[in-house]
N, C-alpha and C positions, 0 to 999 in steps of 0.2 A: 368669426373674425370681425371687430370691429371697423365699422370705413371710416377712414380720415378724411377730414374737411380740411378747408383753408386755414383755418384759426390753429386749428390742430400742428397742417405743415409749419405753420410760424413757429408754435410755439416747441418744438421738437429743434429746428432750427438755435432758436434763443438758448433754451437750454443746452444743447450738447456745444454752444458757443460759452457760456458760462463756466461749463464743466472742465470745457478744454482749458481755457484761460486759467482757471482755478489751481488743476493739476498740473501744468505746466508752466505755471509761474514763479520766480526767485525764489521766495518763502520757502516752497516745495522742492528748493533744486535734489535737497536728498533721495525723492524718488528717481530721478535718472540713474544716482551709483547704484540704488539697491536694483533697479535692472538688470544691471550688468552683475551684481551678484549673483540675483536666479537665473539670469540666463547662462552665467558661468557653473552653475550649480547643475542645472539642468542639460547640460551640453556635458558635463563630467559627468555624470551619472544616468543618465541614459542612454550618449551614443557613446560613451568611454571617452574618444577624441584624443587616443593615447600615442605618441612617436616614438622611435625608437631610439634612447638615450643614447646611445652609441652615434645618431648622424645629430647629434646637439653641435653647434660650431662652439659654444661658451660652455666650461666645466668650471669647478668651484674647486679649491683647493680649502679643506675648512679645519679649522682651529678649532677643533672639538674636545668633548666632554673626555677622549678617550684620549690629546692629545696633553690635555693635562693630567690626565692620569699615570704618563706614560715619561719614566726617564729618560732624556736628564731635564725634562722642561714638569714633572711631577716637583711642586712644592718652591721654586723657583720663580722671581718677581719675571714677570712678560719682558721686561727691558733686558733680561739674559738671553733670550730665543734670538734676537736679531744676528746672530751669525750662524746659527742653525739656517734660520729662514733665509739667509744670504745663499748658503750652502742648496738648498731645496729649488733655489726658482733659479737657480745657476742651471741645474741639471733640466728645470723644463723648458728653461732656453733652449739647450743643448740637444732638447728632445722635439724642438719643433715648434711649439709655439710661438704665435703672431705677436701677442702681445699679453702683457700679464696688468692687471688692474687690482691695486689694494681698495679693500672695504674696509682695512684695520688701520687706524689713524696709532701711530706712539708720537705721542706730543713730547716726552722727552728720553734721555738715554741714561745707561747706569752707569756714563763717565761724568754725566752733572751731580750725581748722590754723593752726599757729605753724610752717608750716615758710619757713625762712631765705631768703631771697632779695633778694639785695643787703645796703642798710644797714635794709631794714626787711623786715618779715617779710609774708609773703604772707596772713597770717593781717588784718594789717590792710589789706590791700589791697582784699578782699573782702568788707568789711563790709555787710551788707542783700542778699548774693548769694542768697540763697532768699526775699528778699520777695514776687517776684510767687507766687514755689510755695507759699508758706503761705496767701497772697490764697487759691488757685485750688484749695487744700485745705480751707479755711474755708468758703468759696463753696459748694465740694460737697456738706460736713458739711453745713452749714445747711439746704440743700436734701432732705439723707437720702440724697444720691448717693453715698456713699463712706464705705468701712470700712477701715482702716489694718490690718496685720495685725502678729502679735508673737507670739514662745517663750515658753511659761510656763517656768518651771525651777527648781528652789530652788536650784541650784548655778551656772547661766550664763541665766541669761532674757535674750531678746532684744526687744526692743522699740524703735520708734521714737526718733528722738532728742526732746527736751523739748519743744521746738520745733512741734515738729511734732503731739505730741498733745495740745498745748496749741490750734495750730490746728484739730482736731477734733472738740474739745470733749469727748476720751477715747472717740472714738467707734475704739476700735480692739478687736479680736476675738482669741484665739487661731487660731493654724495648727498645734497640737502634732497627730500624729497616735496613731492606735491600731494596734502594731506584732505581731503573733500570735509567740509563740516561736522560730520560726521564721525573723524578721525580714524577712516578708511582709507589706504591707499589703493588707487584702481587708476591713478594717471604720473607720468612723471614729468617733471623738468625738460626741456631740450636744451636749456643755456641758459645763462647767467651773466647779469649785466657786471661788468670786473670794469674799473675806469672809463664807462661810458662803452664799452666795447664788449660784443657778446661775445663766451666763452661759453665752449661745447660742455655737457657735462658731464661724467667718468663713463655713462653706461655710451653715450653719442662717440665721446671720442674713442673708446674701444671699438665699438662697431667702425667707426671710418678709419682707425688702422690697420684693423684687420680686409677692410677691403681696398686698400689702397689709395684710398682720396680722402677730401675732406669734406665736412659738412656746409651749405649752404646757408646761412642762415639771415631773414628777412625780417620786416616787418610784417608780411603773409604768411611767414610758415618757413618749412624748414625742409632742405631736401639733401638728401645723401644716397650718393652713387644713381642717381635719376630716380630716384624713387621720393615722393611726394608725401612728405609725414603725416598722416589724418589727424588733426587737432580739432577736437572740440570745445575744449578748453585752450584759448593760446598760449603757444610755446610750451604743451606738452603733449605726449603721446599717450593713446589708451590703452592700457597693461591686455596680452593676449595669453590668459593661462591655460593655453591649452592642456598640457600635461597635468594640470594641477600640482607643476614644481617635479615630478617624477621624469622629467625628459630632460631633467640635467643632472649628470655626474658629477658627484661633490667625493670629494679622494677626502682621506685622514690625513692629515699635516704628521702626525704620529709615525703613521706607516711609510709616506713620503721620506722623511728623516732616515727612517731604517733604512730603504728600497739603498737611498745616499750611500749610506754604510757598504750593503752591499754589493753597491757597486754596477747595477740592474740599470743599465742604460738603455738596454730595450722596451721595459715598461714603460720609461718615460717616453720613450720616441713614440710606442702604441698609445699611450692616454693622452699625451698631450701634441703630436705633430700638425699646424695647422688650424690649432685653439686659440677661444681668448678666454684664458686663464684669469680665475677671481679669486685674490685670497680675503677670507672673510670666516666670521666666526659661524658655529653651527652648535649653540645653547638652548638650556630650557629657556633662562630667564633673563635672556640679555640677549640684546637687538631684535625682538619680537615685534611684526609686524603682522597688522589686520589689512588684508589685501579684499582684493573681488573673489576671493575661494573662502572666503569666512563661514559661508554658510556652506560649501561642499565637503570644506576641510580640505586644507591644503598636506601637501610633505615639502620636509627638506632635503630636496632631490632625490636622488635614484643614487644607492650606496654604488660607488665604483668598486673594480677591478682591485684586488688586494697583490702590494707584490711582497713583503717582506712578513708581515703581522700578521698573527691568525686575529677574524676580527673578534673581537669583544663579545662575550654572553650578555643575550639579552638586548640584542641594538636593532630586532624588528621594528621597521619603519610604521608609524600610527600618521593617522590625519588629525591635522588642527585647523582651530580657526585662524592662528598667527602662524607668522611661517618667519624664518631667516630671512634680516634683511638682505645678507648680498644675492638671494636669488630673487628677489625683485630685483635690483639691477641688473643679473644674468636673463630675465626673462626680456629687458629691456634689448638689453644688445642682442639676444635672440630674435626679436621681433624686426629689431632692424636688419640687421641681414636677412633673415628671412621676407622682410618684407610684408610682413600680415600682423602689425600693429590694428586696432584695432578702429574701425570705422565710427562712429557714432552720428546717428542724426541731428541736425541743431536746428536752428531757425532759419526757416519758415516752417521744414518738415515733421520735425516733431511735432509742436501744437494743430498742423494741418491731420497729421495721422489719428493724433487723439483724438479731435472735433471729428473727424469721419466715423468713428466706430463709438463716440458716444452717438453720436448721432442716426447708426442705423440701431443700435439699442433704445434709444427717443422713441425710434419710428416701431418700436417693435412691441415697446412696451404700450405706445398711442394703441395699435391694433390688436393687441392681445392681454388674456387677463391676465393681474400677477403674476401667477404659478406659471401661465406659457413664458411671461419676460422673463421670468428668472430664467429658466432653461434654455432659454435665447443666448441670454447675458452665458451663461455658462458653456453651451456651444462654442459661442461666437468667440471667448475666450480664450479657450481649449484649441482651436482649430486658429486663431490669431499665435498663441505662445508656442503650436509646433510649427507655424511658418516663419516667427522669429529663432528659433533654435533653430531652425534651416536655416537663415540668413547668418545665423551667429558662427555657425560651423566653417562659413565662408568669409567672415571677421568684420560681417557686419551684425553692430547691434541697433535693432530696432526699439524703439521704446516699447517696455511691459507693463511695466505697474502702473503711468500717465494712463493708457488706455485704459486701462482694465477698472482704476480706480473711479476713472472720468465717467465711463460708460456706466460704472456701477450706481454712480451719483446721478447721472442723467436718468439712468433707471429707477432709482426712488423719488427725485422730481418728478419724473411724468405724471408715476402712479400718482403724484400728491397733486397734480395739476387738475389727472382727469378725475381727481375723488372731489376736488374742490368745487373746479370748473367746468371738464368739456364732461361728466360723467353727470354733472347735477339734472339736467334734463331728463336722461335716463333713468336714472333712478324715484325723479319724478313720473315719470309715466308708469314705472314696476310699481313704483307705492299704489297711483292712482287707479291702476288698469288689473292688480292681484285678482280682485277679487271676484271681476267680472267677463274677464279674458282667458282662455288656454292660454296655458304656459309657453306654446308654441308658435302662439300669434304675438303674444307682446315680445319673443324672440324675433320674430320677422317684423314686428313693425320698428324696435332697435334695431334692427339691420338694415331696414330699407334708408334710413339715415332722415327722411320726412318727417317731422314730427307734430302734430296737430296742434295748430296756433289756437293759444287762448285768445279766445273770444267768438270763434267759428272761422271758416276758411269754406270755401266752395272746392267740393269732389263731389264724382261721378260714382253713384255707390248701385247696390241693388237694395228696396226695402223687402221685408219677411215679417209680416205678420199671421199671428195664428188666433183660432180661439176654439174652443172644443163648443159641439154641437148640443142644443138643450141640457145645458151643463145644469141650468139652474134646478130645472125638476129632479136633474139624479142627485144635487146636493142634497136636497131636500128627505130624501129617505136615507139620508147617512148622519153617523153622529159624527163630530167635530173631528174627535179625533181619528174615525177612518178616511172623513174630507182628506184631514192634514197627511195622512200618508199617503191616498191616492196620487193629490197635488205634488207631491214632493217626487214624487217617483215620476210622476209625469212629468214636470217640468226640468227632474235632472236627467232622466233620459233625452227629450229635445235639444236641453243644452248642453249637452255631451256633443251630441250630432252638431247642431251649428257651430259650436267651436271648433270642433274637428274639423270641419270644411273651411275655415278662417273668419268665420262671424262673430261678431258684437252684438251679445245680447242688449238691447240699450233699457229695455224695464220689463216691467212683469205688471200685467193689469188683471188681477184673479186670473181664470184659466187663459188669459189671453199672453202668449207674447212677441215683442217689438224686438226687429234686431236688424244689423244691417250688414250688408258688406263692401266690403272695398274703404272703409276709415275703421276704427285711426290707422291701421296699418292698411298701405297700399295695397292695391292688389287688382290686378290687370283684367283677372280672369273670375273677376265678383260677381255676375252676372252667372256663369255656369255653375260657380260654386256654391250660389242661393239657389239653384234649379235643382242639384245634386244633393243637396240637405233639403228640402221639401220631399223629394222623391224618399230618401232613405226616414226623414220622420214618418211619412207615410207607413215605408214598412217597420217600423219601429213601433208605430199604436198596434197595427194588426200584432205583432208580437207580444205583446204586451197583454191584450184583450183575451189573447189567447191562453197564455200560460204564467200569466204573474196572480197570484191571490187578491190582490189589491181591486183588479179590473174586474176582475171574476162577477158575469153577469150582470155587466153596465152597459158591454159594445159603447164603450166611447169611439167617437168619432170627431176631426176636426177641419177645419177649412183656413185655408193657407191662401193667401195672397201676396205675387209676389209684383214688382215694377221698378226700374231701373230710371237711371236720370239724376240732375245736376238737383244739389243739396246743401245747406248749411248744415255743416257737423262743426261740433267745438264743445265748450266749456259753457254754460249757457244757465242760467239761472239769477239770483240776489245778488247781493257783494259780498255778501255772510257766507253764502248757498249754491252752490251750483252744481252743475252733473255734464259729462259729456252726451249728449245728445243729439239729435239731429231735427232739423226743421225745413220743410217745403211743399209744395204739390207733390210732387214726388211722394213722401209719405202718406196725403190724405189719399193719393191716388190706391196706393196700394193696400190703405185702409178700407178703403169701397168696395175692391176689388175679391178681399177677404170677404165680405158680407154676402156679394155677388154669390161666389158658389151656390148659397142654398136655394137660387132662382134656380141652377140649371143640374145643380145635386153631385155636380162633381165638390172632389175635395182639394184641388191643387188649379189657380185660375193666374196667368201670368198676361203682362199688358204686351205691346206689340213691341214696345223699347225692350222689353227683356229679353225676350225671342232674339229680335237681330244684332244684341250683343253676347249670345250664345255662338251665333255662325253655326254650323250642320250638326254639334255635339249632339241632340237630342231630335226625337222625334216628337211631331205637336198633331193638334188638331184643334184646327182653331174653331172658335164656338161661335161668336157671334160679333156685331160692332153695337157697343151699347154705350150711351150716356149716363155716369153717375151724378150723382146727387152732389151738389154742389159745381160741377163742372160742365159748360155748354157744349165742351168739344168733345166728338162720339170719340172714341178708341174701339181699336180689334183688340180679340181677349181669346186667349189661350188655356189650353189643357195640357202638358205633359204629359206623355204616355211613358217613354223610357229612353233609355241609350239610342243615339241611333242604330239600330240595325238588332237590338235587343227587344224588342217591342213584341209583345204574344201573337199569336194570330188574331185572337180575336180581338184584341185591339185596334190590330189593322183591319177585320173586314169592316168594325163600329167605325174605324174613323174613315175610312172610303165609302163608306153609307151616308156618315154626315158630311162627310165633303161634297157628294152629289146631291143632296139634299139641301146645302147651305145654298148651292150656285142655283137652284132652282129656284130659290125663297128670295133669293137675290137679283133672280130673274123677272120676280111675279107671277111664276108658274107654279101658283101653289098647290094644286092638283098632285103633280107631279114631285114635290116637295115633300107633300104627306103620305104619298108613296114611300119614296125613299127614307124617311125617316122613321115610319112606321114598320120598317124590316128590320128597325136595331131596338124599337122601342121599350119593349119588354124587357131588355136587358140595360139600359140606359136612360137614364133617368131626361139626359141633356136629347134623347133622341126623342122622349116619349112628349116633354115640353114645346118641343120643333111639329112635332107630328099635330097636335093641337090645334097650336096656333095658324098651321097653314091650312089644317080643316075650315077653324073659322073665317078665316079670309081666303078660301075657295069659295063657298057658301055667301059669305059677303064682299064681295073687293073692296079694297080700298079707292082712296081717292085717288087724283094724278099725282101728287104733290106728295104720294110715301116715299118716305126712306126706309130702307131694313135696318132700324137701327134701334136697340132696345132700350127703351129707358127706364132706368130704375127708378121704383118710386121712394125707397127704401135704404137704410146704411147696409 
């Protein structure tokens, strides 16, 4: 996982502020309704969200395909039905109903037709032909059972004929609906300015007849029977389809007419006691509307109760994407007395919820590769859209597609951010570092989030050099081409190991090489893990010498110098030219140190700074305090034996021998010196050199003025 920096949190910020701004701005207002689509979609067809039509307070009475099929209104202009229909909504008065609401406007009657027939015209033939329907419209008016409905329009208003709103005393309402850009309906109307003064409108005023008061209406908003209408858009309500249109009972105006006939006063009192009755068409291809169920597929309601007509072959109910307009107004008056219209987020909260979830998409895409952010983005979506279909079930809707879009946009920003900008670094060191680095290290040194400033920087590294022993005379008896493959096998065995342990090779000088640790990529514990790779090269040559063809009958052997301490590492070379490297005392120290070995015939010699940035890991034995060449200050110089507590026996009795041997020499008890050192000699080459020298300076003392301190005359 990638670590975010400062720059980073900015620009994660900037971004999923951009994204949100973007997707929830005017332009875009179309993505708000299509939310409420899929989440109408989704709330239908996966938790069902189905009521039982039977406790619907609004039913439809509907003018259908089967009511024109069906005498005496089969073949017959619609201006003949009006005393049928007079006849029909008498009876569901009678049967109970609050209130009855037209969706079918007759703008005029077949007592104003002058059409020709015979020597007189039909027009006077039916004079008084809507008597009893204006009675049985008046009747209802007076009573408060019935609201006429009519088109506002400055260019074509539709409205009842004269007639007729004279019989209801103008009690007639608009049916204009509220259309989204899109030319979806998913909100409606609350009122309508009529002479500077609002009027309810057909679906508001049915709902507050049926509950006994009337509507509130404000420049705030709009409340009926204490319930507080949620507008997100002002002065309308957000359509709640729960049923998807199946939890309203729509009757046949056909069947109704018979039930009349026969005289069935009981089905009307069971369908309709306590209703607000809608009469409205229920066609393929007339008054089709595309609501918030477009994409679930909506019906036109839930077939009622039949009392007279067996119903029609062939009238299984299918889903569409349009549905009858008068059940969007029944959904309306549903929602109002029920009270679970539908909530919508606006401003502030909307843009605040998207900017929040592009925003941990920002952050997620900053710390992980593509492929994790996607599947982030895809989580985070997934686990966002079932906690809006929970909030949707309870009739709130959250925004989906803002977020989802925002987040997805902030998601391909980022990635385009860090490919451009916060990745460029990194991918500079993978180019730079391929070839010379494990894969493993230039993983950790991009995660340690440090990155090695060009031109050099000062760290505390360990150095490791090496170089194989009279290398030069075993070249000599080989031809090139066996050199090249001893070379090759040696040196990629070594840099196996120091890679492995977190090292940088830094060059190759024939059988010598240079590497370091603790840069470019950090590393706390460089010190151990350059004492840890000397030890395993060590057994890595033995291996080697033993069972590879290549070695076979060389005994190569090598000497390893290791020393710790402050360092310029960086970029270092021409302006053309340059290489990561490193430069200091530090390095020549550990150059000398390397050389050292063949004074005391050990093959691994670490300075006193590396030791005590190891702490107790290993066992030592330290060999002597010598000055190198080029350098006036003596150092103590060590030997690695093993692990602590892994160390052979007779490791330990050779280095308790030179440890009592050293403190003798150190003493000026050389006598006793050459004793002690003379018990491991034969077996130690560093014991047999000690045993020597304190012969000779038993034999000879020195002056007052010794130091035990060995100088090298030699690299």
């Amino acid at each position: 996982m990638r670590r975010i920096g400062r720059r980073d949190i900015v620009a994660a910020i900037l971004i999923a502020l951009l994204a949100g701004a973007v997707f929830t701005s005017p332009p875009l207002q179309t993505l708000q309704g299509l939310s409420l689509d899929i989440l109408t979609a989704l709330r239908g067809n996966i938790l069902g969200d189905r009521r039982d039509p039977a406790t619907s307070p609004v039913v439809v009475v509907a003018i259908d395909g089967e009511t024109y099929d069906t005498p005496p209104f089969k073949g017959s202009p619609t201006q003949t039905w009006t005393r049928e229909i007079g006849r029909v909504l008498g009876s569901i008065s009678e049967g109970g109903a609050k209130v009855i609401g037209f969706d079918v406007i007759f703008p005029s009657s077949i007592e104003q037709s002058e059409i020709p027939f015979g020597e007189a015209s039909l027009g006077s033939r039916v004079r008084g032909f809507d008597r009893d329907y204006l009675i049985a419209l008046r009747q209802l008016s007076d009573g408060g059972k019935l609201v006429l409905g009519e088109i506002l329009s400055n260019d074509h208003p539709d409205r009842p004929y004269r007639a007729q709103q004279l019989a209801v005393k103008n009690n007639v309402r608009a049916l204009n609906v509220h259309t989204d850009p899109d030319d979806v309906i998913r909100r409606m109307p609350l009122s309508f300015s009529i002479d500077g003064k609002p009027v309810p409108a057909m679906a508001v005023e049915l709902a507050a007849r049926a509950l006994g008061t009337k509507p509130e209406i404000g420049p705030s908003g709009a409340t009926l029977s204490g319930y507080a209408i949620p507008s997100a858009v002002p002065n309308t309500l957000t359509l709640n389809f729960r049923g998807l249109g199946r939890d309203v009972p729509a009757y046949s105006f056909a069947d109704l007419r018979a039930c009349v006939e026969k005289g069935d006063r009981d089905f009307f009192r069971r369908a309709f006691e306590g209703k607000v009755v809608l009469l409205g068409t229920i066609l393929n291809f007339e008054d089709r509307k595309l609501t918030s169920m477009r994409l679930s597929g909506g019906y036109d309601g839930s077939r009622g109760a039949r009392c007279a007509l067996p119903a029609p072959a062939g009238t299984a109910q299918k889903t569409r994407s349009d549905i009858a307009g008068v059940f969007v107004h029944a959904t309306v008056v549903r929602n109002l007395i029920e009270q679970d219209a539908v909530t919508e987020l606006g401003f502030p909260m909307r843009p605040i919820l998207t900017i929040a979830l592009a925003a941990i998409i920002a952050c997620a895409a900053c710390m992980l590769a593509p492929g994790g952010a996607v599947i982030a983005w895809l989580a985070l979506t997934a686990v966002y859209a079932a906690v809006a279909v929970g909030a949707f079930v309870h009739a709130l809707a959250l925004p989906l597609t803002e977020p989802a879009l925002a987040s997805l946009a902030a998601l391909a920003m980022m990635i385009g951010y860090r490919f451009v900008l916060a990745d460029r670094d990194e991918r500079f060191l993978r180019k730079s570092f391929a070839l010379y680095l494990a894969p493993e290290v230039i993983e950790t040194m991009v995660a340690s989030g440090k990155m090695p400033a060009l031109g050099g920087e000062m760290r505390n590294v360990t150095m490791f050099f090496s170089d194989l022993s009279g290398f030069s005379s075993i070249a000599e008896t080989m031809t090139p081409g066996e050199l090249v493959t001893l070379m090759n096998e040696y040196l990629s065995a070594m840099t196996d190991i120091i890679e492995g342990h977190g090292g940088y090779v830094d060059k190759y000088i024939g059988d010598s090489i240079v590497a370091m640790f603790g840069a470019p990529a950090d590393d706390p514990a460089h010190a151990r893990n350059a004492v840890r790779a000397a030890l395993k090269c060590h057994e890595k040559l033995a291996e080697l010498n033993a069972g590879h063809p290549a070695f076979a009958g060389h005994g190569l052997s090598h000497r390893i110098g290791l020393n710790s301490g402050e360092a310029v590492v960086g970029n270092i070379g021409s302006r053309r030219r340059f290489n990561y490297t490193v430069m200091s005392d530090t390095v020549n120290v550990a150059s000398r140190l390397e050389g050292a070995n063949k004074y005391y015939g050990t093959a691994i010699m670490a300075s006193e700074a590396t030791v005590a940035q190891t702490g107790g890991t290993f066992a030592w034995r330290e060999l002597d305090s010598i000055r190198v060449q080029g350098r006036g200050e003596a150092i103590r110089v060590f030997e690695p034996l093993a692990e602590m507590g892994a160390e052979a026996a007779a490791q330990a009795k050779v280095a308790a021998a030179y440890a009592e041997g050293l403190a003798c020499w150190r003493a000026r008890e050389f006598a006793k010196a050459a004793d002690a050192f003379g018990r491991t000699a034969e077996s130690d080459p560093a014991s047999a050199l000690f045993a020597k020298r304190a012969r000779a300076l038993a034999a000879n003392p020195p002056s007052s003025d010794w130091t035990p301190v060995n100088t090298l005359e030699g690299k």
